[in-house]
DOVEX-20016 format. One record per atom (N, C-alpha, C, O): atom name; residue in three letters; x, y, z. Coordinates in steps of 0.2 Angstrom, whole numbers, plus 5000, padded with zeros to 4 digits. Each point is the difference from the previous one (the first is absolute). Example, Ala and Ser with C-alpha at 12.3 -4.5 7.8 and 13.67 -1.06 7.14 Angstrom:
N, ALA, 5066, 4972, 5039
CA, ALA, 4996, 5006, 5000
C, ALA, 5004, 5006, 5000
O, ALA, 5005, 4999, 5003
N, SER, 4993, 5006, 4993
CA, SER, 5004, 5006, 5001
C, SER, 4996, 5005, 5003
O, SER, 5003, 5006, 5001
REM end
This chain:
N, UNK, 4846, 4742, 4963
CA, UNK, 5003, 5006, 4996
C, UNK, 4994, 5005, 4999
O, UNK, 4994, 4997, 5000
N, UNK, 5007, 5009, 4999
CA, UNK, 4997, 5005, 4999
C, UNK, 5000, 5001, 4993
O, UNK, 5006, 5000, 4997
N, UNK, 4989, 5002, 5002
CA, UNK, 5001, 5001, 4991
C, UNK, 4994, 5008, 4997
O, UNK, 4994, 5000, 5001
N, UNK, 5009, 5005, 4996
CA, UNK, 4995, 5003, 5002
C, UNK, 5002, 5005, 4991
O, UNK, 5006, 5001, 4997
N, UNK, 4987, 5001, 5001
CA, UNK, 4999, 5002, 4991
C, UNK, 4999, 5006, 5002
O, UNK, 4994, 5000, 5003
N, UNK, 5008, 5006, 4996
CA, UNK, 4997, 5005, 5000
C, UNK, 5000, 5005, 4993
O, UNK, 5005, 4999, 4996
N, UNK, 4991, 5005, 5002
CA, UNK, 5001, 5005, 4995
C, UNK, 5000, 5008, 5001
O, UNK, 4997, 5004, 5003
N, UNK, 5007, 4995, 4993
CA, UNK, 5002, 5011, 5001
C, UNK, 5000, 5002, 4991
O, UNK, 5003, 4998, 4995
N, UNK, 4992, 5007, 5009
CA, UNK, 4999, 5006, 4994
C, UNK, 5003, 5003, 5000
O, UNK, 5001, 5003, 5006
N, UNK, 5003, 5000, 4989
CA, UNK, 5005, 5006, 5002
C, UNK, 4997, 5005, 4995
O, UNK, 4996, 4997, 4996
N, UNK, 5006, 5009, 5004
CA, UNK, 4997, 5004, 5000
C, UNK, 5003, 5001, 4993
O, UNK, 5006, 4999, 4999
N, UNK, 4990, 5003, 4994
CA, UNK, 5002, 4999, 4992
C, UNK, 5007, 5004, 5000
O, UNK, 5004, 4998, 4996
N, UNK, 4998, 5006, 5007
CA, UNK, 5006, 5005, 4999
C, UNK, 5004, 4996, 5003
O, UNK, 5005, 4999, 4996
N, UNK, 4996, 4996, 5011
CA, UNK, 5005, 4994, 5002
C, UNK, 5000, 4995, 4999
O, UNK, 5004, 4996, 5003
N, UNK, 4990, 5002, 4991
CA, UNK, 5000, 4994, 4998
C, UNK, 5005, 4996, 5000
O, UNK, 5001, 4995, 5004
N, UNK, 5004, 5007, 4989
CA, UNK, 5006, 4996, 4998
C, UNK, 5005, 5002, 5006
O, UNK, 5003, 4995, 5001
N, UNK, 4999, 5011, 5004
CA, UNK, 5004, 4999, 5005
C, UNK, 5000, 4997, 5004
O, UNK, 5005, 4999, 5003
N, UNK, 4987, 4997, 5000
CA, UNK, 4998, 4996, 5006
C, UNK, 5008, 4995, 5002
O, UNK, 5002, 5001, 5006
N, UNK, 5002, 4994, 4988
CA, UNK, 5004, 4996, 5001
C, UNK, 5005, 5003, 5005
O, UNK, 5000, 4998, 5006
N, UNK, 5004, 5010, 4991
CA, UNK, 5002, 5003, 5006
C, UNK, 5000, 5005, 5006
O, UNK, 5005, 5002, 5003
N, UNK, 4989, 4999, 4995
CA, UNK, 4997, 5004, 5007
C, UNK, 4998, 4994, 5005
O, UNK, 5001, 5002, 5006
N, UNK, 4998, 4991, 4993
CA, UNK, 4999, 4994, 5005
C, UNK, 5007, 4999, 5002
O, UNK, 5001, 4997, 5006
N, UNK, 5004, 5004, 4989
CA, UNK, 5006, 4997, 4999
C, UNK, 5004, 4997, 5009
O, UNK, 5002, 4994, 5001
N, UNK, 4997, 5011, 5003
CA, UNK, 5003, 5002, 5005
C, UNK, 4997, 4993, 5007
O, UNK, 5003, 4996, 5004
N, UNK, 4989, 5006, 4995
CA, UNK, 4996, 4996, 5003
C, UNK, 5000, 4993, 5001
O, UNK, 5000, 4997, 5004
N, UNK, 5000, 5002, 4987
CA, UNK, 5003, 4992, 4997
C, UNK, 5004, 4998, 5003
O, UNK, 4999, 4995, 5005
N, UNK, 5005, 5007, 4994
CA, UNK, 5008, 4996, 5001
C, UNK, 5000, 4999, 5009
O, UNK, 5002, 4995, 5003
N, UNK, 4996, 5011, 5000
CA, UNK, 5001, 4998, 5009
C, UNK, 4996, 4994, 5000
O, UNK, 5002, 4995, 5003
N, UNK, 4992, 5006, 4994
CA, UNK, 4995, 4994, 5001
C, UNK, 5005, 4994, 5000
O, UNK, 5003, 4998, 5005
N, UNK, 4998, 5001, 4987
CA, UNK, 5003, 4995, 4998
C, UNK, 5006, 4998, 5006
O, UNK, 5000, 4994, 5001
N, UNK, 5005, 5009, 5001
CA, UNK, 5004, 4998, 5005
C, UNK, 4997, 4999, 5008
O, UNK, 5004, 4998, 5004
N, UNK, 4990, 5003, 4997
CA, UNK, 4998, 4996, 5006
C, UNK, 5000, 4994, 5001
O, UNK, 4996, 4997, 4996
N, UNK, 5007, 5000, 5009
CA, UNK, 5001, 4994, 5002
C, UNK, 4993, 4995, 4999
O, UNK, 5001, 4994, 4999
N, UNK, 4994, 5009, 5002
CA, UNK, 4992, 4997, 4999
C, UNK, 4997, 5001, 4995
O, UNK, 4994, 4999, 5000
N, UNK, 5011, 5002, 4996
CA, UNK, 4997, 5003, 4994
C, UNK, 5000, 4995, 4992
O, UNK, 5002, 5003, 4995
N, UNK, 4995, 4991, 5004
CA, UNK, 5002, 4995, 4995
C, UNK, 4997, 5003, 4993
O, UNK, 5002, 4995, 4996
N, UNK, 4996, 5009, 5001
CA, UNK, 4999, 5003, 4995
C, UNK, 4996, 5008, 4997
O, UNK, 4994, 5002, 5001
N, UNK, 5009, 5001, 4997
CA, UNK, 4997, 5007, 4999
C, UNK, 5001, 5002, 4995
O, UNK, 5005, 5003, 4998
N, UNK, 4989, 4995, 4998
CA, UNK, 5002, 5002, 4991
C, UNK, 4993, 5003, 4998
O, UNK, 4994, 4998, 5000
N, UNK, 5009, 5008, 4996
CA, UNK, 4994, 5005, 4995
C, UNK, 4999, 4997, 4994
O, UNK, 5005, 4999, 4996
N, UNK, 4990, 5000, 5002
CA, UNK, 4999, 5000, 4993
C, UNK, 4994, 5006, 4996
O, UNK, 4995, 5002, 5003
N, UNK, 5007, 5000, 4991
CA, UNK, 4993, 5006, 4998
C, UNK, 4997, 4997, 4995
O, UNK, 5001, 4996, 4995
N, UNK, 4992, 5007, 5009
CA, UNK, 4995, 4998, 4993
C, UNK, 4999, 5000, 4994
O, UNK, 5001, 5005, 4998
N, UNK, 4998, 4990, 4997
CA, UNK, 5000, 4999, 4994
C, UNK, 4994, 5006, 4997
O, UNK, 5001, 5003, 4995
N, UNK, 4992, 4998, 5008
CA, UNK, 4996, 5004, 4999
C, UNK, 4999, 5008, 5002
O, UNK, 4998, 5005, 4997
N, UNK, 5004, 4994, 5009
CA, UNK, 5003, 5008, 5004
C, UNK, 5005, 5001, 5001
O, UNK, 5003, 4997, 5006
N, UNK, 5001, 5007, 4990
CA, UNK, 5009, 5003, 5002
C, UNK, 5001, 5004, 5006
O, UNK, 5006, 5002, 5002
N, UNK, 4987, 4999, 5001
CA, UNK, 5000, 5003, 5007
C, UNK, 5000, 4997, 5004
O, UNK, 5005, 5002, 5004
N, UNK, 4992, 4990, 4998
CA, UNK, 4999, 4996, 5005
C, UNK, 5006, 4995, 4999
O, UNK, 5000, 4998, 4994
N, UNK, 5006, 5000, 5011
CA, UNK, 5005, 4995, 5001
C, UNK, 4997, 4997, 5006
O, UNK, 4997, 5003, 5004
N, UNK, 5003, 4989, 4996
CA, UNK, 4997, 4996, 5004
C, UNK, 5008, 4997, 5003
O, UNK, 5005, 4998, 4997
N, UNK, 4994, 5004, 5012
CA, UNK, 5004, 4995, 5002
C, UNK, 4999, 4993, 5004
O, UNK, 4995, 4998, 5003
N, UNK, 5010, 4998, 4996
CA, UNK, 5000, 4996, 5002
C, UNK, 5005, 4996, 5006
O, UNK, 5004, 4997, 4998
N, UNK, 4995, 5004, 5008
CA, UNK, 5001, 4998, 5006
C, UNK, 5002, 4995, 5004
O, UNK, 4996, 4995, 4999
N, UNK, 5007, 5005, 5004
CA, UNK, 5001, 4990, 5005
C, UNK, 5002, 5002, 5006
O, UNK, 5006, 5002, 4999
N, UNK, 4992, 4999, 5006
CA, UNK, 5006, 5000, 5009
C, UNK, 5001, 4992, 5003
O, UNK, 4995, 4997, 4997
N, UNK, 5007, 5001, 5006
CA, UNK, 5002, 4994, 5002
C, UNK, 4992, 4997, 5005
O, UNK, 4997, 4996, 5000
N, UNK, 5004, 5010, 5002
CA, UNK, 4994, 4998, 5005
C, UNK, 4999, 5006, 5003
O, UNK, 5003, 5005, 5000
N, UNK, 4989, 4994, 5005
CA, UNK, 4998, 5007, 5002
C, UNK, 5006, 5004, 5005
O, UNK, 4999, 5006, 4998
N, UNK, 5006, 4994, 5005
CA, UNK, 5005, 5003, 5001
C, UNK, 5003, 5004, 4998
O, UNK, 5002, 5005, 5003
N, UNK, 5000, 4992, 4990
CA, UNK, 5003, 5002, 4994
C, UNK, 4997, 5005, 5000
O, UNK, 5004, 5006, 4999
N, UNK, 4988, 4994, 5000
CA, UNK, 4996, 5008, 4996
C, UNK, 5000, 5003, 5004
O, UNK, 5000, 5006, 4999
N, UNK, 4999, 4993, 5007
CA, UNK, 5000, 5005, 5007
C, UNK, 5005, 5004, 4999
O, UNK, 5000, 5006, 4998
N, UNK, 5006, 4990, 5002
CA, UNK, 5009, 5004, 5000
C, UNK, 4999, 5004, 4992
O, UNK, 5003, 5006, 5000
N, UNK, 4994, 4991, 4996
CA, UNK, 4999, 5005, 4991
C, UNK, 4997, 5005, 5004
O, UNK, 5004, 5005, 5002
N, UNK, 4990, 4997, 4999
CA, UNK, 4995, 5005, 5003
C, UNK, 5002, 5005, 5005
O, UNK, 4999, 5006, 5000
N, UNK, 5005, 4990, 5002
CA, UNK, 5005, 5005, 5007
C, UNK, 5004, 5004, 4996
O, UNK, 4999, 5006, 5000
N, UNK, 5006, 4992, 4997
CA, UNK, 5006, 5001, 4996
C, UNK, 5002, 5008, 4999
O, UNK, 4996, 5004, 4997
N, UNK, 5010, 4998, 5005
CA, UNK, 4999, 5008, 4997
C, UNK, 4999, 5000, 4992
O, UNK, 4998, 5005, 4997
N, UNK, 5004, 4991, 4999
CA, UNK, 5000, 5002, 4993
C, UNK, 4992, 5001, 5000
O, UNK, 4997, 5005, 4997
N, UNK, 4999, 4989, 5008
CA, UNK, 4994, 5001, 4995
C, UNK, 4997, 5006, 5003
O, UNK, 4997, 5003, 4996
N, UNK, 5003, 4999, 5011
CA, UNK, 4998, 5006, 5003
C, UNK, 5000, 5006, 4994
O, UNK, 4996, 5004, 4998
N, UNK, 5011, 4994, 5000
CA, UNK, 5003, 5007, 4994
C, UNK, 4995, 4998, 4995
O, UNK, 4996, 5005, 4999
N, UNK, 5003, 4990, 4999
CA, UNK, 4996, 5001, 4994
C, UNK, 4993, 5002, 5000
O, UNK, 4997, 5002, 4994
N, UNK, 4999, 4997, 5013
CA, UNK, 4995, 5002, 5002
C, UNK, 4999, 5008, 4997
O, UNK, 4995, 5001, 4997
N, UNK, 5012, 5003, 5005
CA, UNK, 5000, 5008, 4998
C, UNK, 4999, 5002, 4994
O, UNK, 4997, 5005, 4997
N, UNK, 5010, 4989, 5001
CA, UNK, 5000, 5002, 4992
C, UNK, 4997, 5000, 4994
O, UNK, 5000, 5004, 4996
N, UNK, 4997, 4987, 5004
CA, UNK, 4996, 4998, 4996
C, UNK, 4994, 5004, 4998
O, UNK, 4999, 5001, 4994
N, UNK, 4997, 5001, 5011
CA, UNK, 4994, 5000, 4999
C, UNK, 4998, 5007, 4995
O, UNK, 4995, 5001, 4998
N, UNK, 5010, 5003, 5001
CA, UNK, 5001, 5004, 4994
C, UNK, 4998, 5000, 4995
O, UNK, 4996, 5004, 4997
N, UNK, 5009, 4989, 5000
CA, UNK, 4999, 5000, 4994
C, UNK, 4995, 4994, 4995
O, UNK, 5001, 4997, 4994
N, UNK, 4994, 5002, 5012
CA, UNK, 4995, 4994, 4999
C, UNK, 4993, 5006, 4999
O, UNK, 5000, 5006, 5002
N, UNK, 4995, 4990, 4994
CA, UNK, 4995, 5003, 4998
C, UNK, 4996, 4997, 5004
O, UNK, 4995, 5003, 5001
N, UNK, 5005, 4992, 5001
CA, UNK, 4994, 4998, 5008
C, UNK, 5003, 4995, 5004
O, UNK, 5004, 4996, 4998
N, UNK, 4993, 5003, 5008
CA, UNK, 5004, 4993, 5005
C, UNK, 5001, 4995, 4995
O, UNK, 4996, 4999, 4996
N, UNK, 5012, 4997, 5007
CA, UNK, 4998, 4994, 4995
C, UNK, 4994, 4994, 5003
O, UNK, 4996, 5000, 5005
N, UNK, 5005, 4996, 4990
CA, UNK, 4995, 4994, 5002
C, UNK, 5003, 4996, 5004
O, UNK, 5005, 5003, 5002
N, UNK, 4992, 4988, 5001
CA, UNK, 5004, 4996, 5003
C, UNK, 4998, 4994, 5000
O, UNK, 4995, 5000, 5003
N, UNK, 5006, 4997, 4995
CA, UNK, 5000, 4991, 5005
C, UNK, 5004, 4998, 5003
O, UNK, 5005, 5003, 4998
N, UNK, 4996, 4993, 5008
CA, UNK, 5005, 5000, 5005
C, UNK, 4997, 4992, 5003
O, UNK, 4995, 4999, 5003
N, UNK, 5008, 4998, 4995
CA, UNK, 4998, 4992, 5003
C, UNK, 5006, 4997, 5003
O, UNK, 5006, 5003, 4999
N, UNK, 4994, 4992, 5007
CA, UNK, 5003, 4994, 5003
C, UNK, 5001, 4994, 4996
O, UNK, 4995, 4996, 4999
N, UNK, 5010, 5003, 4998
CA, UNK, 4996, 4994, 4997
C, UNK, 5009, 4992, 5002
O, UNK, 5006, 5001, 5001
N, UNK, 4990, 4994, 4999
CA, UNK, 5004, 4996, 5002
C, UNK, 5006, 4997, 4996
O, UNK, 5000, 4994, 4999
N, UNK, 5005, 5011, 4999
CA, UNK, 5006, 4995, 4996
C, UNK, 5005, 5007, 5002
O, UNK, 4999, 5006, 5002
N, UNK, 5006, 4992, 4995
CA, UNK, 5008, 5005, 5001
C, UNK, 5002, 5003, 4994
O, UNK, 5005, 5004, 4999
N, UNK, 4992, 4993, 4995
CA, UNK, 5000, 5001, 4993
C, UNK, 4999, 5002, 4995
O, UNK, 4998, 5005, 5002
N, UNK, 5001, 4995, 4992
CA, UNK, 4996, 5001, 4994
C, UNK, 4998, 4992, 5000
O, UNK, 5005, 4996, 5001
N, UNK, 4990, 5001, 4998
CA, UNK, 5000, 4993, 4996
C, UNK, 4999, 5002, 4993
O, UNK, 5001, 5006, 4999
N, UNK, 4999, 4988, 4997
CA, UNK, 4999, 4997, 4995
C, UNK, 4992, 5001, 4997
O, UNK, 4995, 4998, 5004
N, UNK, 5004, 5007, 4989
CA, UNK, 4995, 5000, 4997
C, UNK, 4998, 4994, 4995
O, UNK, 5001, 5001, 4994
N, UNK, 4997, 4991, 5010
CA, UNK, 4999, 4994, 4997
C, UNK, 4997, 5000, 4994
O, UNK, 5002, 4997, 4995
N, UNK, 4992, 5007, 5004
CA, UNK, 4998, 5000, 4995
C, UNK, 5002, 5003, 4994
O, UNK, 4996, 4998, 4995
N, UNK, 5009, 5006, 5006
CA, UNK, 5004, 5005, 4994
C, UNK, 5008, 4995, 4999
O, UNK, 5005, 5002, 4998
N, UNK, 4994, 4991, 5004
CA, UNK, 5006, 4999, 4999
C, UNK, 5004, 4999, 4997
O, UNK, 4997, 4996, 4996
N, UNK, 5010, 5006, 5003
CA, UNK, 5004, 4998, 4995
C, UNK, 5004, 4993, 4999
O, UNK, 5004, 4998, 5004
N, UNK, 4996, 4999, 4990
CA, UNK, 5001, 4993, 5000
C, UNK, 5007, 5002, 4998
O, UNK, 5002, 5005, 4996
N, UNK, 5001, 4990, 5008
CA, UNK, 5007, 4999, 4996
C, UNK, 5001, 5001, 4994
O, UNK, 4998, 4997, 4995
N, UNK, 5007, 5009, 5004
CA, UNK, 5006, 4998, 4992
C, UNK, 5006, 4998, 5000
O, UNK, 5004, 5000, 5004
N, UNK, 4996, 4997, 4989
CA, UNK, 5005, 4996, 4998
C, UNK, 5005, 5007, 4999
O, UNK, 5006, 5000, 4999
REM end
């Protein structure tokens, strides 16, 4: 699985619309077949930076993401309303899932 964090700055006037100025981007993401999770969260400390968070099935998958006309479009359109490239980590890493944070774990309730 591919798993990949990126952050976007948007720009202080798009801050609060970034949700749906991506909105269009999201959602294709999100319906690609290779596509096992695509969710934003925003910063607690900067109302500017939303960090995403990413999964494709496998290198395939990102190729087919990377190709995709949505994301071509978004090439055009995004870069707008960002204040600098975003960031990245982009790893392979060996499971199909989320695991289990064993040490946060929660004990059964009655």
């Amino acid at each position: 699985m591919i798993v990949i964090t990126a952050k976007f700055r948007a720009l202080p006037e798009y801050a609060d619309q970034w949700p749906q100025i991506s909105h269009d981007f999201t959602q294709a993401t999100r319906a690609e077949p290779g596509c096992k999770w695509y969710d934003w969260s925003r910063s607690l400390e900067d109302p500017t930076e939303y960090v995403l968070v990413e999964a494709f099935r496998d290198e395939q998958a990102g190729v087919a993401h990377v190709q995709s006309e949505h994301f071509k479009t978004a090439q055009q359109t995004l870069p707008r309303y960002l204040a600098e490239t975003p960031k990245i980590i982009n790893a392979t890493v060996p499971q199909d899932d989320w695991s289990l944070l064993g040490e946060l774990a929660v004990p059964p309730r009655a």
